[in-house]
N, C-alpha and C positions, 0 to 999 in steps of 0.2 A: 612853396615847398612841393606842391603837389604839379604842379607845372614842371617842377626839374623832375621829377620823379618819372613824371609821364614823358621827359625828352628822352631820358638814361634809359627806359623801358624800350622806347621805338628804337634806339640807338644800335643794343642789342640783338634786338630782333633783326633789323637791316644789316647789321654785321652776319650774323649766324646764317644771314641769305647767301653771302656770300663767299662760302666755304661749303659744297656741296656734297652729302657723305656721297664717298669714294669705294665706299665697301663692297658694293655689286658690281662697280663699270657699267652700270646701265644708264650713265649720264655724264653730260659732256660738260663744260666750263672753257669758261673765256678767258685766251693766254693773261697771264699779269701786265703785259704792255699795250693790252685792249686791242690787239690788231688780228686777232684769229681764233680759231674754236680749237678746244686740244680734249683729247682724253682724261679722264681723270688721272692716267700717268704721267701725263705731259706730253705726249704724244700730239703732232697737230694733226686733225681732223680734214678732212675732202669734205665738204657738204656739195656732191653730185647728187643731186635730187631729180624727181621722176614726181609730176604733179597726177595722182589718180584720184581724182576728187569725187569720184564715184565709187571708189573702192568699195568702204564698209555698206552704201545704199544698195548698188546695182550687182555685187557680183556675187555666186554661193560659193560655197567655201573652195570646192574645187576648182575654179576660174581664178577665186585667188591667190590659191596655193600658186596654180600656175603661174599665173602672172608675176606673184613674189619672187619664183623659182629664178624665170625667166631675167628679172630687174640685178639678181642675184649674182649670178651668170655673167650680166655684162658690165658687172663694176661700180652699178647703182650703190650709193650708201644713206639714202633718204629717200622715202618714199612720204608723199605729203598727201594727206587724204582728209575729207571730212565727216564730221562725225555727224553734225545736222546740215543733209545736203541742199545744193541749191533748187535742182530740179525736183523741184515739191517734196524735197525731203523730208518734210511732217507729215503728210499725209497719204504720198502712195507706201506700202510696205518696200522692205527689203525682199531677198529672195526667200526671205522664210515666214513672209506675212507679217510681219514686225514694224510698226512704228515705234521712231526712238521717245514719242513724251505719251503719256496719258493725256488725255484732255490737251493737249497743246502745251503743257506746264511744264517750263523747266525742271519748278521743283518734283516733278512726278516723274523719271526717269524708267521704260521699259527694259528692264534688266534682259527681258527675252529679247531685246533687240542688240542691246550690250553684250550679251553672249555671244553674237559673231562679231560685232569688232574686237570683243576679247582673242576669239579664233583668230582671224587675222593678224591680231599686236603679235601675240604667241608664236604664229609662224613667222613673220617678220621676224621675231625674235632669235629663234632655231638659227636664220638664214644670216646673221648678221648685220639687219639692217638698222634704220631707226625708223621711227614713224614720224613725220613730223603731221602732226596730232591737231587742226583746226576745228576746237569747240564746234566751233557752228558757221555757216557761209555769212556773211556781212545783210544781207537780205532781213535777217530775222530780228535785226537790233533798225531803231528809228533812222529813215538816211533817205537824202533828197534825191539818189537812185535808186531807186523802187522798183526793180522790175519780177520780183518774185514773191516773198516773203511766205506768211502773214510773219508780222511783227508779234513777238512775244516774249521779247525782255527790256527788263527794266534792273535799274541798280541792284535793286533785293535778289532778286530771281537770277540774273546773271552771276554772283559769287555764290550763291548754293549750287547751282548746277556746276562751276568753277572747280569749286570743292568736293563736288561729288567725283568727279573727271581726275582730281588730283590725286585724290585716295584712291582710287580704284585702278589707275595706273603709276603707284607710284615707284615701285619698284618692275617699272617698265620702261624701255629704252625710246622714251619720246624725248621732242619737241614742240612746245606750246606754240603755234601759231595765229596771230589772232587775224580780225580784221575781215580776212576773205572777199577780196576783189572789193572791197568799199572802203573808203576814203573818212577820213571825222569834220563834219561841218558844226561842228556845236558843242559844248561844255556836254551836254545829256550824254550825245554817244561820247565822246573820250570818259565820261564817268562810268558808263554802261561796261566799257571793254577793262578800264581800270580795277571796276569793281571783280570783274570776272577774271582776271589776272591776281586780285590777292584771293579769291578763292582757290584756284590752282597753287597758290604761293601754299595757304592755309593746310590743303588736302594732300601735298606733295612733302610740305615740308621743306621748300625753297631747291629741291631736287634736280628738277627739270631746268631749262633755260627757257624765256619766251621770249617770242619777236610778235611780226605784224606784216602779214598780207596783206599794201594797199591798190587800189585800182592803177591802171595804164598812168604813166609820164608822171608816175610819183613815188615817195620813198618814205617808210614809217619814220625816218627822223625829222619828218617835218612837226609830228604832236607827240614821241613817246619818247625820244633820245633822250631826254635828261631826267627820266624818271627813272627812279631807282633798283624798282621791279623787270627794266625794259632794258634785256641783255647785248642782241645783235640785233642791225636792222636788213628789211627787204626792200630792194626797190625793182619798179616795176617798168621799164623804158619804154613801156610802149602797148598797146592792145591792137592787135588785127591787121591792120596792113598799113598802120599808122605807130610807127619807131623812132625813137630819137637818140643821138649821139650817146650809147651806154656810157662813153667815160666820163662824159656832165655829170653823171649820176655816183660818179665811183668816185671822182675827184672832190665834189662837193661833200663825201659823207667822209671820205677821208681828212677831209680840214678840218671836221669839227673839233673844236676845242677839247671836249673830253672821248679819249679814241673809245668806238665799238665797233667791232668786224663787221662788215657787208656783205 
């Protein structure tokens, strides 16, 4: 009894994911035929995206108003940025002396660093855009590409910070993007980014949509397509001067059995 009770209970909950309140418009959902992003009117979605993966680390607020302005201007409707950046994102400050953790700890969050990517969401938000919103660059979670880091999540750590990120923009017009240029070689990391996706689920209130930023000549439905949490995916055709036939990539995510937009 206590087994059907615990199935009926997640049952619930995975339904009420997905039926996103509509009350704001400040979040997007995935047509009923699984093949595109639409308004919460029904309206279909452009995700023309602008990758500033420095945004909230490197710019002060006036550079970004700029640059927002600017992106705004010319038809951008996604701007993708990080929250824990690659280039020593932990430990050099932002423009206003701010690291984003205490001690390195997810669960310790600098709200004075939060305060301008708060700034930033906010004006995004004035200008019409979205934020598509990556937690953290792929560096900072366990991964046999290593070239930046320090490592500093773990299952626990990664859905309180999840959660923290959820609640605090949930009535904000993001997109959860996970992954950040790194690839899942092992149960830990898909468990690492899993777990920090139902904190985001937990903190938003199933609000937002998420996908996965993975490295060159690959595409997040190779490990998150058929999880349940794991809305649209990204694929990435190529790194640096090394590209492969994009429509390999569109036709292969397009056959999958159960459709999600690319």
């Amino acid at each position: 009894m206590k087994k059907i009770l615990f199935l009926i209970v997640n049952i619930i909950v995975f339904l009420a994911c997905q039926q996103p309140d509509d009350s704001t418009g400040k979040s997007l959902r995935v047509s009923r035929n699984g093949r595109h992003l639409e308004t919460n009117e029904g309206k279909p979605f452009l995700y023309l995206g602008d990758t500033a993966w420095e945004l909230f680390h490197k710019l002060n607020r006036e550079e970004a108003a700029e640059y927002l302005q600017n992106r705004a201007d010319k038809g951008f409707t996604v701007i993708q940025a990080v929250v824990l950046a690659e280039n020593d994102g932990l430990r050099t400050p932002n423009a206003y002396g701010e690291v984003p953790l205490i001690d390195l700890n997810p669960e310790k969050p600098n709200h004075k660093y939060f305060e301008h990517v708060d700034f930033i969401v906010n004006k995004a938000e004035e200008l019409g855009l979205f934020v598509g919103m990556l937690p953290t660059w792929g560096d900072k979670i366990p991964n046999l590409n290593q070239a930046a880091g320090p490592i500093v999540f773990n299952e626990k750590n990664a859905r309180v910070y999840g959660e923290f990120l959820g609640k605090r923009y949930k009535n904000k017009p993001v997109i959860w993007i996970l992954g950040g240029d790194r690839n899942v070689h092992n149960d830990t990391v898909f468990n690492i980014w899993k777990s920090m996706a139902e904190g985001l689920r937990s903190g938003d209130g199933c609000k937002h949509l998420i996908t996965m930023h993975p490295r060159g000549e690959k595409s997040s439905s190779e490990w998150f397509h058929n999880e349940d949490w794991f809305d649209f995916n990204i694929y990435q055709s190529g790194h640096a001067r090394h590209f492969n036939k994009v429509y390999e990539y569109a036709e292969h995510d397009y056959l999958l059995y159960t459709p999600k937009p690319f």
